[in-house]
N, C-alpha and C positions, 0 to 999 in steps of 0.2 A: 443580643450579645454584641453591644454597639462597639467596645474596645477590649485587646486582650489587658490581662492583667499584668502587670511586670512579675518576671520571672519571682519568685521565694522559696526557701527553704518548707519543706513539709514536718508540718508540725508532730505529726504522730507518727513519725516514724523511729522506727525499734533498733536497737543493735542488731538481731536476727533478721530482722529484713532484707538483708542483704545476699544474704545466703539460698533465702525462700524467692526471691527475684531473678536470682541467677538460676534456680533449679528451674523454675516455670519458664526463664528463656530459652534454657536447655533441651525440654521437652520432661522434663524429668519429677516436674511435682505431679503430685497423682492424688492428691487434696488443694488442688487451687480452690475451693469454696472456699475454705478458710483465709485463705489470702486477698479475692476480690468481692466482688458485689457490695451488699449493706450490713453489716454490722453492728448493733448494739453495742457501746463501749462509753467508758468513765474516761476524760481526758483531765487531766487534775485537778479530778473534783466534780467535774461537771458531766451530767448523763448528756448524750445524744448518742448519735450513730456517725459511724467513720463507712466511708466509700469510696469502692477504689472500681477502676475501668481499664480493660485495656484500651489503647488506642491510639500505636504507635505513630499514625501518620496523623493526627487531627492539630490544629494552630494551637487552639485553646477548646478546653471541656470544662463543664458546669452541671450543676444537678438542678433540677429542676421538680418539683412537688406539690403538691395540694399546702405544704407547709412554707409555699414561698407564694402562692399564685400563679404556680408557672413561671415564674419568672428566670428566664434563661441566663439573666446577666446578675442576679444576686449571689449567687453562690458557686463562686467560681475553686477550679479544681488545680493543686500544684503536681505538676512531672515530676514523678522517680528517677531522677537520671536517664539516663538512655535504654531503660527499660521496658519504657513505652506504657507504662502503668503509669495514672492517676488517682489522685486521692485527695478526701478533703474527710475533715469532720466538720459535723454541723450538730450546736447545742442546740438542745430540747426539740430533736425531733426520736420520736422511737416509735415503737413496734402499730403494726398498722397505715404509717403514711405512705402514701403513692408517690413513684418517684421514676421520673428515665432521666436518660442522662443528655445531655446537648453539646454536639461536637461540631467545632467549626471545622472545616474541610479547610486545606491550606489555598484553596482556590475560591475562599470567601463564603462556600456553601452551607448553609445552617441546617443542621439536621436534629432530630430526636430519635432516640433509639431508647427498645427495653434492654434491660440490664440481661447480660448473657449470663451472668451467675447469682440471677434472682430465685428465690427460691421459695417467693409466694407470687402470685400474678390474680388481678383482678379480673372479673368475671366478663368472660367475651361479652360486647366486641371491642371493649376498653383492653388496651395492653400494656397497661403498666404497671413496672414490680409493685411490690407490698415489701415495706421493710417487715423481718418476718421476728418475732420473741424468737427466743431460746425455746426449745423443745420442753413442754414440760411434761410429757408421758411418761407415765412410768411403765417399763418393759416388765412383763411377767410369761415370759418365753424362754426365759434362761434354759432351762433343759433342753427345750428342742435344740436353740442355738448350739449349746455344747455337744449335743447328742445328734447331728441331723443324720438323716439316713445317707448311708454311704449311696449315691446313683451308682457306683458300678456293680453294686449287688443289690440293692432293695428296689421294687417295682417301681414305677413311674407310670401314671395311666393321667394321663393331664386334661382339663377341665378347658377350651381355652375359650372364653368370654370379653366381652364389650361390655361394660360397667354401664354403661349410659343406659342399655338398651337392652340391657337381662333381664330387670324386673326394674318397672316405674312406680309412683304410686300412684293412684285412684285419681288423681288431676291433672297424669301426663307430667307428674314435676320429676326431674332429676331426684333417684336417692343419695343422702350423704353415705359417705364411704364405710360407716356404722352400722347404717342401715342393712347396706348389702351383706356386711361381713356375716352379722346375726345369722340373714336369711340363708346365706350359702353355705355356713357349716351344717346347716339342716339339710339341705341338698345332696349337698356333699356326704352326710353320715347315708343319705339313701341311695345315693348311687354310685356310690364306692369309690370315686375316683383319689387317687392320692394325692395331687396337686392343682393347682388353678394356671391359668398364664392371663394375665390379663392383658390389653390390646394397648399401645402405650399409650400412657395416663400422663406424659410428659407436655407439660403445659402449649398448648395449640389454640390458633385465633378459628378455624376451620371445621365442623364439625362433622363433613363429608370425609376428611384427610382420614379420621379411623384414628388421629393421634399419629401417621404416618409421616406428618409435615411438622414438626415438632419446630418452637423456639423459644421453649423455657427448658432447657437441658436440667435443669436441677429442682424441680417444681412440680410436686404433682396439681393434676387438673383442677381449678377453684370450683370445676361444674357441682365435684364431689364434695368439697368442704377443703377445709385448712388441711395442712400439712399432720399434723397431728390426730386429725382425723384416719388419715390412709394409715400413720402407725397402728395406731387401735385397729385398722384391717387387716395387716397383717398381725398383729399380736393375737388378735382371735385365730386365727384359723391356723397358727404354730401353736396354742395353747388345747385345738381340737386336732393335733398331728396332721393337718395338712400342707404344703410346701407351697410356695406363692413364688412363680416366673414373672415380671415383667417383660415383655418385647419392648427391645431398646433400640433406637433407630440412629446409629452414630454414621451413616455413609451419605445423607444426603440434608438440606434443608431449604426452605421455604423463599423465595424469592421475596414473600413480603414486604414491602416498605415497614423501616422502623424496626426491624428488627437482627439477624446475621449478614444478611446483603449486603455486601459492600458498607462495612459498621461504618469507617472513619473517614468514607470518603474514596475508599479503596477497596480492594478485595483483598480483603484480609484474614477472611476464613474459609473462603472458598480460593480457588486457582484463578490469577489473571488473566490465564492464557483461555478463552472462551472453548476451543478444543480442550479445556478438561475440564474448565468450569459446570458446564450443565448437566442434567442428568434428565438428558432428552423423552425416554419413556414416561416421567411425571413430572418435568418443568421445571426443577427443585436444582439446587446448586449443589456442585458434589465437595464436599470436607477439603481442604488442600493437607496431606495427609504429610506430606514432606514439611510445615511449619511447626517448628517446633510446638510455639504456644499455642498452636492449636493439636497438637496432640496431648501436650498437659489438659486443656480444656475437656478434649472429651474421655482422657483416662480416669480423669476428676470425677466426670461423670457420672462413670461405669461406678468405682467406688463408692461414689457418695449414695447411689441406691442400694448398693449391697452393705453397706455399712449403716448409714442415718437411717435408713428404712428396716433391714434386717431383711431381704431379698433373701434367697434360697439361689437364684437364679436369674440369669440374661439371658436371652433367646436375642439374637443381634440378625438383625435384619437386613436383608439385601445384599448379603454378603457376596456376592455375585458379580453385581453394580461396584463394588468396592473393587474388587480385585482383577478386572478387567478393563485395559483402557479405550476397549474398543465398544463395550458394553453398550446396547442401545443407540450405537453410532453406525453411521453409512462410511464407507471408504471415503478417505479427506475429511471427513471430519472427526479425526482424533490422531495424537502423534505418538510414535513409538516409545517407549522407556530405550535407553542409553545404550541398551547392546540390541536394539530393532525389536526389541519384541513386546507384546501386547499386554502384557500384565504389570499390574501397578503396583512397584519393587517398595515405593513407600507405604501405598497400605498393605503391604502384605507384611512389612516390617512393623507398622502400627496392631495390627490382627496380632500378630505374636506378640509380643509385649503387652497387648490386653489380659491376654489369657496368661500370662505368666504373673503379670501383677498381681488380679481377679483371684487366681487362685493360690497365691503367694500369701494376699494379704486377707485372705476371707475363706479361710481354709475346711472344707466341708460344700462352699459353694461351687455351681456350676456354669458353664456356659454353650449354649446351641447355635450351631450355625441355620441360617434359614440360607442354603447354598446350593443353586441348582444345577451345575457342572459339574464337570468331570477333573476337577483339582482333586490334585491326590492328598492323601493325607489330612484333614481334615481336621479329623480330631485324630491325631496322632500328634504325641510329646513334639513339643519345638526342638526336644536336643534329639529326636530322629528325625527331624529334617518338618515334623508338619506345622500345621495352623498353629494345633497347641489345643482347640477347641472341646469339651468334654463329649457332647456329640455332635450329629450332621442331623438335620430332615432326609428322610430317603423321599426325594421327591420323585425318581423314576419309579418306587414302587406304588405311589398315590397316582403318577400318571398312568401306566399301566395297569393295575388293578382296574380304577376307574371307567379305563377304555374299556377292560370286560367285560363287569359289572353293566355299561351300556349299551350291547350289544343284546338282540335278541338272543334267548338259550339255546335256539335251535344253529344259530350261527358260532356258539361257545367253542364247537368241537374246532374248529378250525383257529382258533388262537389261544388254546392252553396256554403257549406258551409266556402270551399275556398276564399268564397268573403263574407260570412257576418259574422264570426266568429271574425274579428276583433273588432267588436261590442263591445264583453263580455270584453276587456279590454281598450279600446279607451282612458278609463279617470284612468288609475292606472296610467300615466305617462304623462309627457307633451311634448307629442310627435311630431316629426317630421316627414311628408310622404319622403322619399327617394328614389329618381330613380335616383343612381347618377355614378357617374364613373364607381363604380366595376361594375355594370349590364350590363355593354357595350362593358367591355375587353374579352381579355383572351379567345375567340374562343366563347362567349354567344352570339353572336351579339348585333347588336344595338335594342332599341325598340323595331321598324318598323321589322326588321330580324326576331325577336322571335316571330313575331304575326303569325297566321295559316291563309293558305287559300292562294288566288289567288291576285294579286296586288290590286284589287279592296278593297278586304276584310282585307287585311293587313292595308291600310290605312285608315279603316273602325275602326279594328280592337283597332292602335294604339291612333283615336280620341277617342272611348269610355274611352280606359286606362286611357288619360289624364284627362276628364271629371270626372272620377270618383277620382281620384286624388284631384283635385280642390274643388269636393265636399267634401269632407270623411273630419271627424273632423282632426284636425292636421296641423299645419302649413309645406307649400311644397319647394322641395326642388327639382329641375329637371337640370342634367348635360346639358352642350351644346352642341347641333346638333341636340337633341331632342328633340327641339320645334319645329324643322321644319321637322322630320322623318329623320335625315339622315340612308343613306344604308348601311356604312361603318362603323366599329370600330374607332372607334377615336385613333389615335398615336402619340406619342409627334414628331412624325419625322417630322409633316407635320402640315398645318390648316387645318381647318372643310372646307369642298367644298362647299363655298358659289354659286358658279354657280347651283350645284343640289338645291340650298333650295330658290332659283328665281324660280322654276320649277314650273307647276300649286298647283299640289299633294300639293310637299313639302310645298307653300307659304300656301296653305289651313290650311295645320296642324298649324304655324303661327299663322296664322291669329283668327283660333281657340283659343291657347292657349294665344294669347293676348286679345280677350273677357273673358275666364274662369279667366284669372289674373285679369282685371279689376273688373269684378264684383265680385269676392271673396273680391279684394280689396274695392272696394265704397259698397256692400252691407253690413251691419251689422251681417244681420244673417246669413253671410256665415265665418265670420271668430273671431267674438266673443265669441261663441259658444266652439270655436275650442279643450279649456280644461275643458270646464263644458258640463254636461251631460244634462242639460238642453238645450244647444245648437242642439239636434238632436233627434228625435223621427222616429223610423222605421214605415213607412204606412203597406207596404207589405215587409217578406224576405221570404215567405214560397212557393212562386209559381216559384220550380224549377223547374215542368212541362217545363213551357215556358222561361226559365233562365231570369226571369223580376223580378228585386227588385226597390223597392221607398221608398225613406225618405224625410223626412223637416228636415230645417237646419233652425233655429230662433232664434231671442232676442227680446224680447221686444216688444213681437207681431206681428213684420215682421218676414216673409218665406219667403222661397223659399222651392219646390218643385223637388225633383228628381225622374227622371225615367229612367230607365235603363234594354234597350232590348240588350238583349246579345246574340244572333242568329241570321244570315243571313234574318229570316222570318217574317217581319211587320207581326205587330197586328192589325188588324182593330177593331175600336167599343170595344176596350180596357176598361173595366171601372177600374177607380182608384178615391180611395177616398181620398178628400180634405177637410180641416179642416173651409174653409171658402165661403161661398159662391160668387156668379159673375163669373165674365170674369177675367180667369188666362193668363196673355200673357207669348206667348213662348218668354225666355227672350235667349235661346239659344237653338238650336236645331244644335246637333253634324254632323247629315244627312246634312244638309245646303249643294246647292250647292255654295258658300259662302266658304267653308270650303273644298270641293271636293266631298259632299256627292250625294246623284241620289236624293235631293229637296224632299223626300218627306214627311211630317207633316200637322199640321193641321190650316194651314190659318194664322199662326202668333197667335190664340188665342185658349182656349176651355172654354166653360161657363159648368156652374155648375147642375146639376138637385136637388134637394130634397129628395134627396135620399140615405141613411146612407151605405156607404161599406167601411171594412176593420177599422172598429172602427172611423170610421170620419164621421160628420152628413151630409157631403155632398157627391158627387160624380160627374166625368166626363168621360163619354166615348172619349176616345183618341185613336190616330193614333199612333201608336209606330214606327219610321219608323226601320228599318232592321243594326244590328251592332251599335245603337246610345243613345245618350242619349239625353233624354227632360230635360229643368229648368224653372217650369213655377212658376210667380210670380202675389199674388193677383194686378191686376188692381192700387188699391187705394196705394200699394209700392212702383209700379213703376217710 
């Protein structure tokens, strides 16, 4: 880029452009794809592709491709007025070439960068876009899309997977995104779950990152195939009634050279003040949420997956990190928002307007916070004052349960509260159960790993966890490998070991966790319930003596029944009180050897005596069997 070019008028520029420039500086377009990146277009007469950049503070910008040699100084770009956008078209280049963009920095500095609204990217550790064709899939999901289940009333039991590393083929090679879809409606028909979340598939140079360090915001991963490949992923598995979440990571990104960092020479999509630049616990730069154009970029985002993909859902990430300015920081190192206090007034103003857009413009969709404090209102409407979010993760019920669940059973009796204190908040939030990735890395072990006791009791152990999972108000959310107990930590280097989860053990746990999905799923009162407090009524939580707690789970006059022995030592002649009289059949018993349990329960049924205990006019003495849980349902529900 030995000389700029003198200033000219831009040739392809539209009547309407003017209007779509001013909304993106505003903050207010919420389709910028269509306005920047690469483009396929006729300019009178003649094919190529038109590209457009932000990059308000660069001297001069150029495109640079496989169809120039690289060459930085050939194909030089004109400014939109003071828009800060560039743009050129270039004949006879189209779908398939490789292309970044080259920005002089006003202090002579030559840089290359990938396109921030590129929306194919070549196969790491190469990082440059792909001019991409036009979509040519044909959608055959229509029904689901018009029809998707309402989340505040149909169950939710979510699947949540790492594509890379669920299932390989026989060489260790990445499956295309085809491949997996095939494999996992089969899965998915066996193990009941109603949705998948996948771990974000948003183009990343890093394959440690989990997709966490994202810098192709509009791109799914090449590891998988083309962009047209991931549609035909979701179009299978909407065409076999399952719901497909993306984790979308809009609070922070990658330091990389070449890529969002400091794009033009400046810090242009992150904050210049270094106190709010980083995001110290993973090294990454945090969004500057206050720039307009960069809140158009990543609203863009959000919709371009719920829309050009046909997403069901965002699960948004680290929303934590977002909304706290102190987040990850020591005193001095971060500065107050404008009336002294700590939370960041911009993204919390971005947070709303997502979810008002998101749900505005993709109506039937939904969005989850992954939000680990005590901000109130969460998923509560923006016009009552909340986030606006559809639901939260209850991550204080993953953290508490899990401290139980790792405690030997003989020490259980002294922290019940461990397991029923989630109680007192179950319905401030509309919450998600979470057992998902983070609880598996990182040296915690898996599940199965974190349970106490001897093999027997471990997988005793982790069938109670799940059961109680299944029950507990909250729609579930469970990582892969552990529905079937795996041993190991899951790594992206590798698949989950499906030969251990053929294993007796492991297929028990299965097999389990595909009865506790169905029936949450086909019964009413296990998953209608799920944000009303009506849905759940504690029998007993006070008998930590024997660490035995029971609840009902109802709507509309159908139950279900839980019980839940939490120590190695059956109960015999157990009385627990039932709100209705007859013959309650065990509609699940976790002990099952069925499941892997030592079979013992009480005959498939317990009938009722006349007899008022624990505030219910009826009562049954019950077999509690050891480490398990019962789910007994009146006869006339069944």
């Amino acid at each position: 880029m030995s000389a700029m070019p003198a200033a000219q008028a831009d040739p392809i520029r539209r009547m309407d452009d003017a209007h779509a420039l001013a909304e993106f500086g505003r903050g207010k377009h919420c389709r910028a794809w269509t306005l920047l990146g690469a483009h396929s277009a006729i300019l009178e007469g003649v094919p190529g592709t038109r590209f457009a950049v932000w990059a308000p503070n660069a001297a001069a910008v150029s495109v640079a491709g496989d169809f120039n040699d690289w060459d930085v100084a050939r194909n030089w770009m004109t400014a939109c007025d003071d828009s800060g956008v560039w743009r050129a078209f270039l004949p006879g280049v189209g779908p398939g070439s490789l292309y970044k963009f080259a920005l002089r920095a006003r202090d002579g500095a030559l840089m290359l960068r990938s396109d921030p609204y590129g929306r194919s990217f070549e196969r790491r550790p190469g990082t440059a876009a792909r001019v991409t064709a036009p979509s040519r899939h044909a959608w055959a999901d229509h029904d689901w899309v018009r029809h998707r289940p309402d989340w505040r009333e149909a169950p939710m039991a979510i699947y949540e997977l790492h594509l890379g590393c669920w299932r390989r083929g026989e060489d260790g090679r990445f499956l295309n995104y085809r491949e997996i879809a095939g494999q996992l409606v089969a899965y998915l028909a066996d193990t009941g779950f109603t949705h998948v979340e996948v771990l974000p598939i948003t183009e990343h140079p890093h394959d440690p990152s989990w997709g966490y360090q994202s810098t192709g915001f509009f791109a799914p991963t090449s590891r998988y195939g083309e962009p047209d490949d991931f549609r035909a992923f979701v179009d299978l598995l909407h065409q076999h009634h399952y719901g497909v979440i993306l984790d979308w990571v809009p609070g922070h990104f990658p330091r990389d050279e070449g890529a969002l960092a400091r794009f033009d020479g400046t810090a242009l999509y992150e904050h210049a003040d270094p106190r709010r630049a980083g995001t110290p616990d993973w090294g990454t730069l945090h969004f500057n949420f206050a720039r307009h154009e960069v809140r158009s970029f990543l609203l863009s985002s959000a919709l371009y997956w719920l829309e050009e993909f046909h997403l069901d859902g965002l699960r948004v990430d680290a929303v934590a990190a977002m909304l706290y300015l102190d987040y990850g920081r020591r005193p001095g190192e971060w500065t107050p928002n404008p009336f002294g206090g700590r939370e960041d007034l911009a993204a919390t103003d971005f947070l709303r307007e997502l979810n008002v857009i998101t749900h505005g413009q993709c109506p039937g969709t939904f969005t989850i916070a992954e939000e680990s404090s005590a901000w109130p209102a969460v998923s509560r409407p923006t016009w009552l004052g909340g986030l606006g979010f559809s639901m939260k993760w209850n991550m204080g019920w993953m953290h508490d349960v899990l401290g139980y669940f790792g405690r030997d059973p003989v020490h259980r009796s002294y922290h019940q509260d461990e397991l029923t204190f989630g109680r007192l908040y179950a319905y401030d939030e509309n919450f998600v159960l979470p057992l998902s990735h983070d609880e598996v890395v990182h040296g915690k072990g898996t599940l199965l790993r974190r349970m106490p006791g001897d093999r027997w009791q471990r997988f005793a152990n982790l069938r109670l966890l799940l059961a109680l999972q299944f029950t507990w108000p909250g729609r579930k959310l469970l990582f892969m490998g552990q529905e079937f107990g795996a041993w190991d930590e899951w790594s992206e280097q590798r698949a989950l070991d499906w030969r251990q989860a053929a294993e007796p053990d492991h297929a028990g746990i299965r097999a389990l966790v595909a009865d506790l999905s169905r029936l949450y799923r086909d019964q009413p009162a296990m998953h209608r319930g799920d944000f009303e407090a009506s849905g759940f009524e504690w029998i007993d939580c006070h008998d930590a003596p024997h660490s035995v707690v029971s609840f009902l789970r109802r709507d509309q006059g159908r139950q279900v029944a839980i019980i839940l022995n939490c120590t190695p030592v059956p109960r015999f002649g157990y009385r627990v009180g039932l709100p209705l009289p007859g013959r309650w059949r065990e509609r699940i018993n976790s002990d099952s050897r069925h499941y892997g349990g030592s079979g013992l329960g009480n005959g498939g049924a317990v009938h009722t005596e006349p007899m008022p205990w624990q505030g219910q006019p009826h009562s049954v003495l019950a077999t509690l069997p050891p480490l398990a849980a019962l789910l007994l349902q009146p006869e006339a529900d069944g």
